[in-house]
N, C-alpha and C positions, 0 to 999 in steps of 0.2 A: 424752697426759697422763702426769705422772710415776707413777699408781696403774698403767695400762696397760704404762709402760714395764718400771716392776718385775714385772710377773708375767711379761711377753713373756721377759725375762733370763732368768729360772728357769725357763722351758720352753726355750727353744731354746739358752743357752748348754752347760747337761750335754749334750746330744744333737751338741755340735759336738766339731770334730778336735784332737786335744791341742794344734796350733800356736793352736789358736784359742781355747783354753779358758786355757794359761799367758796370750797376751797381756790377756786378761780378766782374770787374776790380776793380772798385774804391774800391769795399769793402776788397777785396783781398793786394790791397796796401796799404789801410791803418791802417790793421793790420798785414802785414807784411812787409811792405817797409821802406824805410826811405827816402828821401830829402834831398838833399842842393844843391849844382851845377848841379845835375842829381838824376834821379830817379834811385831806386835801390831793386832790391827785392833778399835773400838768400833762397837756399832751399835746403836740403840736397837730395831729389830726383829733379834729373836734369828733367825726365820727366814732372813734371808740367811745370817749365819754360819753356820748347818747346813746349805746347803746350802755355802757355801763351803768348810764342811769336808770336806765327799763329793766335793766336786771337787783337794783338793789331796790326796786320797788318791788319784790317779791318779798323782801324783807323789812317791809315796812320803815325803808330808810329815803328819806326824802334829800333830795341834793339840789344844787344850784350850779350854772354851767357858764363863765363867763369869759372875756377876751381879758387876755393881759400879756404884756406885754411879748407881742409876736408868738404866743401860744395859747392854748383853751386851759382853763382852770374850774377845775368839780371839787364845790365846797360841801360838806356834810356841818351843819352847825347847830339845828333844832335838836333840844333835848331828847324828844321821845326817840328821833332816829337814831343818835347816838349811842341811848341804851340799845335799840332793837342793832345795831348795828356791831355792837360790843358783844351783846347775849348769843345772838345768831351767825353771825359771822368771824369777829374774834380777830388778831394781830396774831403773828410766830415770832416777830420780832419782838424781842422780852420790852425795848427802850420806848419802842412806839407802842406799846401795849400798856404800860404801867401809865405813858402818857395820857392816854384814850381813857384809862379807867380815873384819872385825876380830871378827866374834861366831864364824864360823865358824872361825877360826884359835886359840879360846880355848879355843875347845867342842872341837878336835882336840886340843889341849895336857891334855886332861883327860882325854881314852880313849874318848871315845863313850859309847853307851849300856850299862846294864848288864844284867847276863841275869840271873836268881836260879837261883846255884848256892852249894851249902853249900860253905865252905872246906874243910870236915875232909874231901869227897870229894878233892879237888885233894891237900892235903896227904899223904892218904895214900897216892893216887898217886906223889907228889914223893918218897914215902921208899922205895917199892916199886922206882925204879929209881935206888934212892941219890943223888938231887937234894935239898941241904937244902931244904926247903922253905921257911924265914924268907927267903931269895934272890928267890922269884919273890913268895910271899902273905905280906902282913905280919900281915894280922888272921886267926886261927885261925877265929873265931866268927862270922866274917862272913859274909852271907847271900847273896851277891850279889858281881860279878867285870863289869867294864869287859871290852867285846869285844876290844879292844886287850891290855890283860893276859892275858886267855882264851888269845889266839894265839900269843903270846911263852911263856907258858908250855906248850904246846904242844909249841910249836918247840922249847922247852929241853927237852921229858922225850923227846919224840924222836931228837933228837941227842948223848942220853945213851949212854954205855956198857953201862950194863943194862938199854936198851931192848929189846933182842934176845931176852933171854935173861924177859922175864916171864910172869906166866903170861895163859892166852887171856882171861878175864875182863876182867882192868885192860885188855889191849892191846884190848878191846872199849868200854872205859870212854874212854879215849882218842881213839878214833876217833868217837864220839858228842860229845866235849868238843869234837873240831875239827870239825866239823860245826854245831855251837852257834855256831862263831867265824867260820864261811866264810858262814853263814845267810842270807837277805836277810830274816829273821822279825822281828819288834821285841815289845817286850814290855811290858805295862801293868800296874801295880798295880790290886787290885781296891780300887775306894774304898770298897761296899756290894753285899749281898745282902741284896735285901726279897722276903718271900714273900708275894705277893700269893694269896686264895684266891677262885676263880672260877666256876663252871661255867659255861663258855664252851667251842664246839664248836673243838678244832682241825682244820686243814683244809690239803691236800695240794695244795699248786702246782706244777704241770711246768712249765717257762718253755724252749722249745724254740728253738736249737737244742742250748744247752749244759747245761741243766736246773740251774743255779743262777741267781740274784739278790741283790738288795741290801736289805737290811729294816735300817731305823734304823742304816741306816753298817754294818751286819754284810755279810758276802757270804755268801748262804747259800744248800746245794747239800741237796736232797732225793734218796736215792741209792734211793726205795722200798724199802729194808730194814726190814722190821715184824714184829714178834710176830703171829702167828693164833692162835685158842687152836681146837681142834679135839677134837669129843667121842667119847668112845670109843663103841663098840657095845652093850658091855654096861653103860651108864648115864651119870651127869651129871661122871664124872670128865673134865678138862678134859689136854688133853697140846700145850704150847708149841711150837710149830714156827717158825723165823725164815726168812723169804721175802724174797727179792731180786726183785719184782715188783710194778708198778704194777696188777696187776689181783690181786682174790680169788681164790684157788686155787679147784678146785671140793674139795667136802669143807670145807673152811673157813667159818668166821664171824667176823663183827663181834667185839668186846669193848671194855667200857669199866670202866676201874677205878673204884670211886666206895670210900665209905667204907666198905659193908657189903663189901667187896672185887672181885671178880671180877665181871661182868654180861654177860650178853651185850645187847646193841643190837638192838632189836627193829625192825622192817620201819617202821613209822609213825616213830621217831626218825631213821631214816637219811632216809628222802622229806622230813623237816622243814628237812636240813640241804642 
């Protein structure tokens, strides 16, 4: 049945081999996607596109997943993804494929993705080894630099004459700025921060053999690094030790921060959890 076949998909295509997981992709887009500046697929259960999205992040393809009009909509629009998404996964429809490689060749004409870096750093680099700087940065105030510009300028303050001669600081600044350029990192605007308030227990997952995992599209690595709080001998003064260990030291206790501040975790709250 079709209810049967959709969950069979979501269980066993993540668990298959990237040749197996792009032809999924490409088949999937190109009978439901469409093309032109970006890729785009609707779905009226949002559930598929989240999981679609965790799957073309294997491929270094970044997406966005929004409401429109009475169904879910996954937009693919940053440059880098759309190459990675062209190279390694690819269209069979000849219409949407020529499209994809005209979006890709427009998205390249414009510098890729941007990294947020303040101008007035770069600039003052630029004057530090005598490079005007209106040359490489046009906007002083600008928050943000195309990875394509990042590397060109680079290249120019490198290949300067008074690169030699600056001092160790900047030539530290520089080497971190090409680093930013060579990166394979991408970078997201934060839309929101909402504070939710809870008492809810958190709780430590080891996922063996590499001790990290995937939680709502994050990959995320527990390195067992934790505050202990430990009490002194001559009373309730409390002394912070940070422990690189999945077990309790001996000497050590529990603690939980609540409002009244500090607490420790009594025997009955840990057996609850």
């Amino acid at each position: 049945t079709t209810r049967r076949l959709m969950h069979d998909w979501k269980e066993v295509v993540p668990k298959s081999t990237q040749e197996c997981v792009a032809s999924f992709i490409r088949g999937f887009v190109d009978a439901e996607g469409s093309v032109s500046d970006h890729v785009s697929v609707a779905q009226k259960d949002s559930s598929i596109l989240e999981i679609l999205q965790l799957l073309l992040l294997r491929f270094g393809v970044k997406s966005t997943i929004s409401q429109a009009a009475g169904s879910w909509l996954m937009r693919i629009a940053e440059g880098s993804s759309l190459r990675n998404f062209q190279r390694e996964i690819g269209l069979t429809a000849t219409d949407k494929a020529e499209r994809l490689a005209k979006a890709v060749a427009a998205k390249t004409r414009l510098g890729g993705d941007l990294i947020p870096i303040d101008h007035q750093i770069i600039w003052d680099i630029a004057k530090s080894v005598s490079v005007r700087p209106s040359r490489l940065i046009r906007h002083r105030r600008a928050h943000a630099i195309t990875r394509s510009s990042l590397a060109r300028f680079v290249e120019a303050v490198k290949g300067s004459r008074g690169y030699r001669d600056i001092h160790q600081d900047i030539m530290e600044r520089i080497k971190r700025l090409e680093m930013l350029a060579s990166s394979p990192l991408g970078w997201e605007r934060i839309r929101s921060i909402s504070h939710i308030r809870a008492d809810t227990p958190v709780c430590d997952i080891t996922v063996s053999p590499y001790a990290n995992f995937v939680a709502n599209g994050l990959l995320v690595h527990n390195s067992h690094t934790r505050v202990f709080i430990r009490r002194t001998a001559s009373g309730p003064v409390r002394i912070a030790r940070l422990v690189s260990s999945p077990y309790l030291p001996e000497g050590e206790r529990l603690f939980k921060i609540t409002e009244n501040g500090i607490e420790d975790v009594e025997e009955e709250d840990t057996e609850k959890r």
